[in-house]
N, C-alpha and C positions, 0 to 999 in steps of 0.2 A: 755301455749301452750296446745292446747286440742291434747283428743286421738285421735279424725275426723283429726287434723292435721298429727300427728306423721304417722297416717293411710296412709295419701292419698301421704306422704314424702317416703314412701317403693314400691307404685305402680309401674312396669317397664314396659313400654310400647315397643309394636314392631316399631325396628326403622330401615328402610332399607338401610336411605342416605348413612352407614357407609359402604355399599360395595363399594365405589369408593374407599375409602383408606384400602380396608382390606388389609391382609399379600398376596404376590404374591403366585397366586394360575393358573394356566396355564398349560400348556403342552408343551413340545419341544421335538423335536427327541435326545433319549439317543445319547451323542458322539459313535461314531463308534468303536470301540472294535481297539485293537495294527496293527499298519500295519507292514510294514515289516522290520523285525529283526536280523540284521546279528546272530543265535545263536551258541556258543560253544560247545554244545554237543548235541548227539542225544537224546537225555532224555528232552531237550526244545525246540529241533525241534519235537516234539512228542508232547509236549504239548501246543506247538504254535497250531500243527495241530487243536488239538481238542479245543481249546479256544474260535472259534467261538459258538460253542455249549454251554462251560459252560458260557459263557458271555449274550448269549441270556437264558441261565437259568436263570442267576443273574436279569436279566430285565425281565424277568415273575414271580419273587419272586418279582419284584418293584413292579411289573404290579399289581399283587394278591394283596399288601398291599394298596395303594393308588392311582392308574391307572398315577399318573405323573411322572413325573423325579426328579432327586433327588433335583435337588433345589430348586423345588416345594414344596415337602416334608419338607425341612427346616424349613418353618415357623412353623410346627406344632409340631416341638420339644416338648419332655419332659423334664425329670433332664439331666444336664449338660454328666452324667455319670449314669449308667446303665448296667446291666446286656445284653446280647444277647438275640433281640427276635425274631429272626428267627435263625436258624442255623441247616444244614444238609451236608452231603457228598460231594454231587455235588456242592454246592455253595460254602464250603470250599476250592477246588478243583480252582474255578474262580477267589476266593482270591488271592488264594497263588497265581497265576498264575500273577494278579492284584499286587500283593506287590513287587513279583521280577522284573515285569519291570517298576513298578516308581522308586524302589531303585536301580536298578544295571542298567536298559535303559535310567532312567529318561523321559520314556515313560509319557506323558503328561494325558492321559485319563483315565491311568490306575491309576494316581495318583489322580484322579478326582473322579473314580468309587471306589476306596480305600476309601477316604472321606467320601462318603456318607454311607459306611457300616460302618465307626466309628459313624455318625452324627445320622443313622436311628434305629444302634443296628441289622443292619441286616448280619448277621455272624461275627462279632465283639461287645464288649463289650460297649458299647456308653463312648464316649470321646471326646469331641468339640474339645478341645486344638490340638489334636492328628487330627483329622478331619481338623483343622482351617492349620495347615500347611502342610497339604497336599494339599487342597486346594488352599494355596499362591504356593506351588511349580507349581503345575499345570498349573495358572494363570499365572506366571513368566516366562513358558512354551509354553505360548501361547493356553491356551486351553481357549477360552474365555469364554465359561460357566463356568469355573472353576472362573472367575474372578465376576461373578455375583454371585456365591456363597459366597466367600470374601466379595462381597458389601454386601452382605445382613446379615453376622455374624456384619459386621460394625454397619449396621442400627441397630439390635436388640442387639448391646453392648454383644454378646455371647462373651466370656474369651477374650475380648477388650475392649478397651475404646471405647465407643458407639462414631461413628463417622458420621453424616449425608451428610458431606463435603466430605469424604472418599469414603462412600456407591456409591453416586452419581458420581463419579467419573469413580468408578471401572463399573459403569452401564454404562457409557459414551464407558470405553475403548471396554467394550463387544458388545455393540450397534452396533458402530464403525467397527469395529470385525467379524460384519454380524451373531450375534443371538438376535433372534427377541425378546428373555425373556429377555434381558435385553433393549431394547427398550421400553420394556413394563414397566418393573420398572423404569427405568428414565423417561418414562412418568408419572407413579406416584408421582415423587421424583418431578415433573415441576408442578404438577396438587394442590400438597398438600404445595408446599414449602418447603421438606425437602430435604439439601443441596446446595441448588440452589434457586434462585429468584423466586415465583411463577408464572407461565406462563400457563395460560391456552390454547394458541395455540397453544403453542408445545409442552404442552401434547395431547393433541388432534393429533397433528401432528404425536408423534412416537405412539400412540395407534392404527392410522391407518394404519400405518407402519407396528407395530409390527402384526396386527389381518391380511394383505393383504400376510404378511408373512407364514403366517400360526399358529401364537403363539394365542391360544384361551384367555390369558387371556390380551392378548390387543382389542380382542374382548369385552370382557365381560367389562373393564373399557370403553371403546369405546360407548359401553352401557348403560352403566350410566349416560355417559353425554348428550346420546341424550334421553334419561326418561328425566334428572334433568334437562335437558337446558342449561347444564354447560358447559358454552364457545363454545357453536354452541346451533342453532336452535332447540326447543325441539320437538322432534319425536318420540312418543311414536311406530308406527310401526316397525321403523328400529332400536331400542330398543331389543323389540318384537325377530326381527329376528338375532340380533347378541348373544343375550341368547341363542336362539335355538343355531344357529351355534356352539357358545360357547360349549354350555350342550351336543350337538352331540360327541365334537370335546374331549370329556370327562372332560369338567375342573368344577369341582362342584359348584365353584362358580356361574355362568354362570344358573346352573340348580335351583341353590338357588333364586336367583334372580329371574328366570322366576319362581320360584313358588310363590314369593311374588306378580308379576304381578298376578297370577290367584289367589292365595288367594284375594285380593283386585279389582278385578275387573282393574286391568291398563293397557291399551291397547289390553287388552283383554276382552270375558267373563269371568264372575265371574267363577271360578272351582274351589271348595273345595277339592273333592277328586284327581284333577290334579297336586294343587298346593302340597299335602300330600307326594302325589309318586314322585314328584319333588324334595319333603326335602327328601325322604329317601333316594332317587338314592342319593344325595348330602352328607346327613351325613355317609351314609355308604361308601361313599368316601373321608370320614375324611375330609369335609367342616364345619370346629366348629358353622359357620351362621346355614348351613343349619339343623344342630343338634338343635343349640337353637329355631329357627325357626317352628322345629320337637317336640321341649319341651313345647313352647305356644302353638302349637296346643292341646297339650294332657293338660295341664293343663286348657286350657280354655274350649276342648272338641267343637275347631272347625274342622270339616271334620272327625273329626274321636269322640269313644267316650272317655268322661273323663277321664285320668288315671292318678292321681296325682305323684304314685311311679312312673312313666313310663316318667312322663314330668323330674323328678328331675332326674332320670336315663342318660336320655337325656342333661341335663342341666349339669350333671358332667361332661359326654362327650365333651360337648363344654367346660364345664370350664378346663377342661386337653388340651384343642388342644389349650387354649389363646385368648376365646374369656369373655371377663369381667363383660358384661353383662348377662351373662348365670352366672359369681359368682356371682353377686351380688342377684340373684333370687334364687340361689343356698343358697345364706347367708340368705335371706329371709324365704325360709323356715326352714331352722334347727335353726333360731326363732322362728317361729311361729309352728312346728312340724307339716309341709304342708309336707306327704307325705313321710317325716322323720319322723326319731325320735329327740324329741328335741335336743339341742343339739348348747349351747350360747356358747361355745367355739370354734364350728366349724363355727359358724354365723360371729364370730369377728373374724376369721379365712381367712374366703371368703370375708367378706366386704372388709378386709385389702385390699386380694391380687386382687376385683376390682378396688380397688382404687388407688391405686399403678401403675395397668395397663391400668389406662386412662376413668374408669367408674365412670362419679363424681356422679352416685346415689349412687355408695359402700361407697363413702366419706359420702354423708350425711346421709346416713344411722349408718355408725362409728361414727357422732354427734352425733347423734338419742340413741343411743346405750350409749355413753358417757354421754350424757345430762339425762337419767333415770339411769343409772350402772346397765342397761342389761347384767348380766355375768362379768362385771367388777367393779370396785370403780367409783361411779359418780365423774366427772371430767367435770365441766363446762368450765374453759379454751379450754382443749381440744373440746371438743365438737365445740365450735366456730371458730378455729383452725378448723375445718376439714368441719365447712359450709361455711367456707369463699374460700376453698380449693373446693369446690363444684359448688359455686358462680361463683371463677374467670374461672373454667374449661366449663364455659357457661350451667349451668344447674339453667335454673329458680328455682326450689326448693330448692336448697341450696340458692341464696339470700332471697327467703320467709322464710327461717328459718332465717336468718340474721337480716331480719327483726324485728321477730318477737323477737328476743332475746334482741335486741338492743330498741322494744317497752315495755317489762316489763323488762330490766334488766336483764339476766337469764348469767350471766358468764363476762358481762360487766356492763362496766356502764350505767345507762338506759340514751336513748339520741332520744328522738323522731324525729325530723329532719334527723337524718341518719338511722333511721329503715320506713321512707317514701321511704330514696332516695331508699334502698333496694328493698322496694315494688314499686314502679314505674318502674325499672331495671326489676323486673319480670311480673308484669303486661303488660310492654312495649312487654316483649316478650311471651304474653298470657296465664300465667299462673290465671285460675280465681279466686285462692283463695287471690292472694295479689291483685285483682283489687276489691276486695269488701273488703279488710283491708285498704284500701286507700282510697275507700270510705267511709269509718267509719269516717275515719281520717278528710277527709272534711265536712263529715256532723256534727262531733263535734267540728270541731277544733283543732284537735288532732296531733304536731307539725306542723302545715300547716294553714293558714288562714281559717278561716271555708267559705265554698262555696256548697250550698245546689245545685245547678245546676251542679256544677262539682261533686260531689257526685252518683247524678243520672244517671248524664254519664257513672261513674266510675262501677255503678250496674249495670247497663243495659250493659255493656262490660263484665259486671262477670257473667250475666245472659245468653249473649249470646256466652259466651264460654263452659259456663257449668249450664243446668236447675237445677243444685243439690242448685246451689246460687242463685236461684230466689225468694228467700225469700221475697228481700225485693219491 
């Protein structure tokens, strides 16, 4: 295995597809603050009075941290538990207010806006557990955003058994329920398959629902599928104009997206500096796309100039809000001391925790790593173990590594025939470097019948996917 290979195995490209399935990112109107309370003393008829106020404090302290609602906020969690990171007077004030009538009213919303200041750390100390059932009360209460928040501790397995049959459920009963964020997530849950049978018209169906509703992020997937052509007709104009809407309507996502249209020129003109100011409105609105998106620009020093510390800075940011490919470029460099300082333990740190979280370059990058004992004891098993783990998560580069292991040997046993079929699987899906190891393989003969014309096919596919292989 050459260094050119290991090299071109760590490269991570901009990939946008993945906004149709990120974490729900949208906006909905906060629930409405306690209504009316039979209370016992004048001391909570006094503070009923003023509740409207510190209630609308509590949602300008939401507002200041990440312009959504709280369940929006959820996907961007950090540790389970945490310290307080907001906390003053007046919002202490809105709590307590908040705590006595989900505990002693059983007040529905207030058991709902209780949750998210366990969930956010914003005047409470971060506690899921504590969050998570406050949330089922609420939900149990009939607060049906409180039940989309439930689905979604389901989906991400937060102090649960991760349930995708669960999530989708509780997304149903909210939908159902008339909030439009949870139409929007069970649109998701119909679009990707999780929960429910794949159906790409009704996800389409509730994303129109949801975005006609008013919920920006059934906009902004609404979006995606008329960019991608996914399960309607592809339109890149009304694309185009659902971002906008979206990005207006504050959901980062929305703004991320329409900056990758103008970075790339897609349905729009090309705008470098548009697409730029697009990722900051977004990352500075705790969109982790729109961060990592913020990080390639500056490491590659497009629209803006070079700034290697400022891209990895960047790329923390997204890898703290969950997004895996910002670790894995994150892991990237505290190998390679891009912008860091070196640093192979924090590398096999980050690769892990991409690859763990659905990034199969951080897996095969953890082969990559395993297969030299970069920072660790070389460990050939493993390493194949973690490109096969790369492979089946659909990343051509991990079966080119498959390949190539299973062509000299390197952790298995050498078996030419299945280090072809490996390279065919990634060639098929354009990767150029296994469409010119496959043509080796037919020009010599090399498990495969030798075929000098199928060879030449094979180069001229590796040529025309990349001049770097135009060797031959």
């Amino acid at each position: 295995m050459t260094d050119d290979a290991g090299s071109t195995r760590k490269k991570q490209g901009k990939n946008k597809n993945d906004a149709a399935s990120g974490g729900p990112k949208s906006r909905f109107p906060w629930p409405h603050l306690l209504g009316e309370l039979v209370l016992i003393s004048v001391f909570f008829a006094f503070a009923l009075y003023h509740l409207g106020d510190t209630g609308l404090l509590f949602n300008s302290q939401i507002s200041l941290r990440c312009r959504l609602t709280p369940v929006e906020c959820l996907s961007r969690l950090g540790p389970a538990e945490g310290p307080a990171k907001t906390n003053n007077a007046e919002l202490q004030q809105a709590l307590a207010l908040s705590d006595w009538a989900c505990h002693v009213k059983n007040d529905a919303a207030s058991c709902s806006r209780l949750g998210y200041a366990y969930s956010s750390g914003m005047g409470r100390n971060v506690d899921r557990a504590t969050a998570m059932s406050l949330f089922e009360k609420a939900c149990f209460h009939q607060e049906k955003l409180a039940c989309v928040e439930v689905g979604l501790f389901y989906e991400k397995g937060w102090v649960v058994q991760r349930s995708l049959d669960k999530a989708a459920g509780l997304y149903q009963e909210a939908c159902s329920g008339g909030v439009p964020l949870g139409c929007a997530f069970l649109g998701s849950s119909y679009h990707s398959g999780r929960g429910v049978d794949k159906n790409l018209s009704k996800a389409i169906e509730l994303y129109q629902q949801a975005c006609s509703d008013g919920n920006a992020w059934g906009c902004t997937n609404l979006g995606v599928c008329y960019e991608l052509g996914t399960g309607i007709e592809k339109n890149l104009p009304k694309a185009i104009e659902l971002y906008q809407q979206a990005c207006s309507d504050g959901n980062s996502r929305g703004c991320t997206n329409l900056g990758l249209c103008y970075e790339f020129g897609k349905g729009v003109e090309k705008n470098l500096p548009k697409a730029i100011e697009l990722y900051q409105q977004a990352c500075s609105d705790g969109d982790s796309i729109g961060c990592r998106s913020l990080g390639f620009a500056y490491e590659d020093g497009t629209g803006v100039e070079k700034n290697l510390p400022k891209a990895m800075e960047l790329h923390e940011k997204a890898c703290s809000g969950g997004n895996s490919m910002s670790c894995n470029s994150l892991g990237g460099a505290y190998e390679d001391g891009t912008g860091v300082e070196k640093n192979l333990s924090k590398a096999m740190e980050l690769y892990e925790k991409a690859c763990f979280d659905g990034e199969p370059m951080g897996c095969n990058n953890l082969g990559l790593v395993y297969e030299y004992g970069k920072g660790v004891e070389k460990n050939l098993p493993k390493a194949v173990e973690f490109y096969e783990k790369a492979c089946s998560d659909g990343l051509p580069l991990g079966c080119n590594s498959l390949g190539v292991v299973y062509e000299y040997g390197i952790g298995v046993e050498k078996d030419l025939p299945k280090a072809m079929e490996f390279y065919e699987k990634a060639c098929s899906d354009e990767f150029p470097l296994s469409c010119k190891s496959l043509g080796d393989a037919y020009k010599y003969g090399k498990g495969v019948k030798k075929d000098l014309f199928k060879a030449v096919e094979l180069f001229q596919r590796a040529c025309t996917l990349d001049e770097e292989e135009c060797s031959h």
